[in-house]
C-alpha positions as CSV (number, residue, x, y, z in Angstrom):
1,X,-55.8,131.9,24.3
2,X,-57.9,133.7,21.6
3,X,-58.9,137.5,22.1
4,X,-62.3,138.3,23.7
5,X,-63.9,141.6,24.7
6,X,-66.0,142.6,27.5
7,X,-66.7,146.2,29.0
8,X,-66.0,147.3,32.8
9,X,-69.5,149.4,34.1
10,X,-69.3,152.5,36.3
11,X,-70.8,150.9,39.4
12,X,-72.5,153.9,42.0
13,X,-72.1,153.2,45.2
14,X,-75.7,152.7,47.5
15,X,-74.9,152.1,50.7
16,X,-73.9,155.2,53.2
17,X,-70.7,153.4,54.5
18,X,-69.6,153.0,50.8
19,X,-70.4,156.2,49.6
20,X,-68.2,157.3,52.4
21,X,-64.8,155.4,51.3
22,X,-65.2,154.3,47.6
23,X,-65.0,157.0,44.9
24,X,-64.9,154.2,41.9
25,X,-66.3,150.9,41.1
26,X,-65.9,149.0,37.7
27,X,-67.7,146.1,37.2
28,X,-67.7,143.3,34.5
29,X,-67.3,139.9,33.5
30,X,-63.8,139.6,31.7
31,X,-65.0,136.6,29.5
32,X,-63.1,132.9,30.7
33,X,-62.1,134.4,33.8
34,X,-65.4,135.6,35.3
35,X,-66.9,138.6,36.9
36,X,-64.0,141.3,37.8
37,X,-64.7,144.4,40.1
38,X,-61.9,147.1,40.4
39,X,-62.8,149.7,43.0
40,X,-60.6,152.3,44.2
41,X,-61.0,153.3,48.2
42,X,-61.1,157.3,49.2
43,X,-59.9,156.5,53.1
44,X,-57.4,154.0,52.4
45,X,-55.9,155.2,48.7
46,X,-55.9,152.0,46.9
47,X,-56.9,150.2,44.0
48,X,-57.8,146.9,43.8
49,X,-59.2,144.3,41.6
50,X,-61.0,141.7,42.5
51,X,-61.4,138.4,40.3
52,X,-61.2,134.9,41.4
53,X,-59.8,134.3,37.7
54,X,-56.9,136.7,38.0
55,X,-54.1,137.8,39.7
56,X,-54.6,139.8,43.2
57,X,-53.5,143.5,41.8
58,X,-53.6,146.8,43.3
59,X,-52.5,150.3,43.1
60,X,-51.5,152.6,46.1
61,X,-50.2,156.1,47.2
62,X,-49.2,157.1,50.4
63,X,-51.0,160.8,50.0
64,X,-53.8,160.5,51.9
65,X,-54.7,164.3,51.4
66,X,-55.6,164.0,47.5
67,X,-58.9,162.3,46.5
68,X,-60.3,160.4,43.2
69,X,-58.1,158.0,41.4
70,X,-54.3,157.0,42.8
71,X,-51.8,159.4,41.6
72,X,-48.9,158.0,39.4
73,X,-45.8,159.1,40.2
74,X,-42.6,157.8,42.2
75,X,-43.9,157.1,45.3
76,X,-46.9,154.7,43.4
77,X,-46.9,151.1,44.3
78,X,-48.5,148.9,42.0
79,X,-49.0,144.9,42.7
80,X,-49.6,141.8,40.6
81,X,-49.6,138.5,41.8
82,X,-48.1,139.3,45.1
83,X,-44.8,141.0,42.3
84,X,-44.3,144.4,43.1
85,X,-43.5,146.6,39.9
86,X,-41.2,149.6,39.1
87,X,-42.4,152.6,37.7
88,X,-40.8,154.9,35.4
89,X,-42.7,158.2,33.3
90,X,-41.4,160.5,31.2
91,X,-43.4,163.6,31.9
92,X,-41.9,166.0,29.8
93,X,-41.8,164.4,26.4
94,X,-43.7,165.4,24.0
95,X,-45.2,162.3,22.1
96,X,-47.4,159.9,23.8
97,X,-45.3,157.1,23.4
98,X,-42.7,159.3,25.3
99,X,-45.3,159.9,27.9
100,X,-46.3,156.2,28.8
101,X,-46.3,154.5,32.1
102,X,-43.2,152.5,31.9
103,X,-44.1,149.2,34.3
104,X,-41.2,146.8,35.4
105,X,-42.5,143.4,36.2
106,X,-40.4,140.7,37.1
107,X,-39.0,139.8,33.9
108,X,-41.6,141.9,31.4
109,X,-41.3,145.4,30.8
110,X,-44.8,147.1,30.2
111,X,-45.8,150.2,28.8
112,X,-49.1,151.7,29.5
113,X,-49.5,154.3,26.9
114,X,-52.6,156.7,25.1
115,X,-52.7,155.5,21.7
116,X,-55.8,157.5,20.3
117,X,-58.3,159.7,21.6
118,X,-60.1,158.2,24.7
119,X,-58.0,154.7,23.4
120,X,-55.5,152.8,26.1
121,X,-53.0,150.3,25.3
122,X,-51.3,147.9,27.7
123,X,-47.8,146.6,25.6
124,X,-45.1,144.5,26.6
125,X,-41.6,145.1,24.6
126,X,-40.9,141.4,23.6
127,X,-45.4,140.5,22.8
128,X,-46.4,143.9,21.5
129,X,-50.3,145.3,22.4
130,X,-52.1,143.1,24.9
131,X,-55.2,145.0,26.3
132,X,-56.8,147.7,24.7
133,X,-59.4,150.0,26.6
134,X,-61.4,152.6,25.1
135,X,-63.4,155.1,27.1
136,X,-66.2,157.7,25.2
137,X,-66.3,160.2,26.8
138,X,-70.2,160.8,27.3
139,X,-70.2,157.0,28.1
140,X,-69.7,155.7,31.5
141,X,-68.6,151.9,30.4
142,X,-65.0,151.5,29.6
143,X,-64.7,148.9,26.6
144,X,-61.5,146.3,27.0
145,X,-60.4,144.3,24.0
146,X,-57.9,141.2,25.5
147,X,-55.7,140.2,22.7
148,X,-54.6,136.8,21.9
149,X,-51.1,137.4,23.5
150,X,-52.3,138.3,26.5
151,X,-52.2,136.6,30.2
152,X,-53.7,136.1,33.4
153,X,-51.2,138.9,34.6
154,X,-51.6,141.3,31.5
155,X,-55.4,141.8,31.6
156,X,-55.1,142.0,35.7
157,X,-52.7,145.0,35.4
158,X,-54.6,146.6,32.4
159,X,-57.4,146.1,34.9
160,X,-56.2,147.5,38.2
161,X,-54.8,150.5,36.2
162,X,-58.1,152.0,35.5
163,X,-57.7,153.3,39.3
164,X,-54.6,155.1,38.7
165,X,-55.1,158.9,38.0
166,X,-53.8,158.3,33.3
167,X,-54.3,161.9,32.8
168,X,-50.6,162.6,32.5
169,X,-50.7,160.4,29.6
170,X,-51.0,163.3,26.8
171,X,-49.9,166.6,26.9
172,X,-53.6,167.8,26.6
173,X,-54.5,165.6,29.2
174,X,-52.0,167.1,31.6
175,X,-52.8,170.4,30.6
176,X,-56.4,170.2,31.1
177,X,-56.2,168.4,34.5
178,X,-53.9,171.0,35.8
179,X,-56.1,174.0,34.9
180,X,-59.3,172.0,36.3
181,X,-57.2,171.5,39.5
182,X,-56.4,175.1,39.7
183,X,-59.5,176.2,39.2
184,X,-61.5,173.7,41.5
185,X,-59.4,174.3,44.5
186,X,-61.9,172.6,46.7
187,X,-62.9,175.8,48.6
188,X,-66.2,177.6,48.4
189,X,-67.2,181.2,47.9
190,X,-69.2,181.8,51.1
């Protein structure tokens, strides 16, 4: 299949009922295989895409305490195509190909790694780059560039991954989130 691109829009939530258990919603239409939503839940800590083009994917955490996107760590399940994958990070290196999400699906070994400021790339070890996503910061669309090599099941788990908590991607990233989270500790002077 040739490359296309597309871009994934911050959807707000309108009803009460949503507003009360979705904290994301990304819609767009992922050129030959439709109109893709990914929306991650704030009761039931999952994300999930859904396309009637692609693969059933999701991402979950048993910590029901934390809000906003799933965390990414050991006890992360992630989902394609009914396939559960194995994750692997390296938080301590230094380099940001050191720092990737290592992804283990059935017989494809993934790496979701920062490859430029506010630029995402989806790899597999034996097809090189397959989905590239690129996020401005002031912008609230996320653009995704599907490369020729690329699959049903690539562009589904590039997808669902934009409802995992990436910040541990870059060493500024990480350090960043981790003063924000100290400082925003969720309780109020009164």
């Amino acid at each position: 299949m040739s490359g296309f691109t597309f871009d994934l829009a911050r959807r707000t939530p309108t009803r009460p009922a949503e507003m009360r258990t979705t904290h994301l919603v990304l819609t767009g239409t992922a050129g030959p295989y439709g109109e893709v939503t990914v929306t991650v839940g704030t009761v039931s800590r999952l994300a999930a895409l859904a396309a009637t083009g692609l693969p059933e994917a999701s991402v979950s955490h048993p910590d029901e305490t934390r809000q906003g996107l799933i965390a990414v760590d050991e006890r992360t399940r992630i989902s394609v195509g009914g396939l559960p994958a194995v994750l692997s990070q390296n938080r301590r290196s230094l380099g940001k190909k050191g720092r990737g999400i290592g992804i283990r699906l059935d017989d494809r070994d993934y790496t979701y790694l920062s490859v430029a400021v506010a630029e995402e790339e989806l790899r597999d070890r034996e097809r090189g780059p397959l989905v590239r996503l690129s996020s401005p910061f002031v912008s609230s669309k996320v653009g995704v560039t599907v490369l020729p090599a690329a699959d049903a099941s690539d562009l589904a788990l590039a997808l669902v991954l934009q409802g995992a908590d990436r910040t541990g991607l870059t060493i500024t990233q990480s350090a960043v989130s981790g003063v924000l989270s100290f400082l925003n500790n969720g309780k109020a002077d009164v």
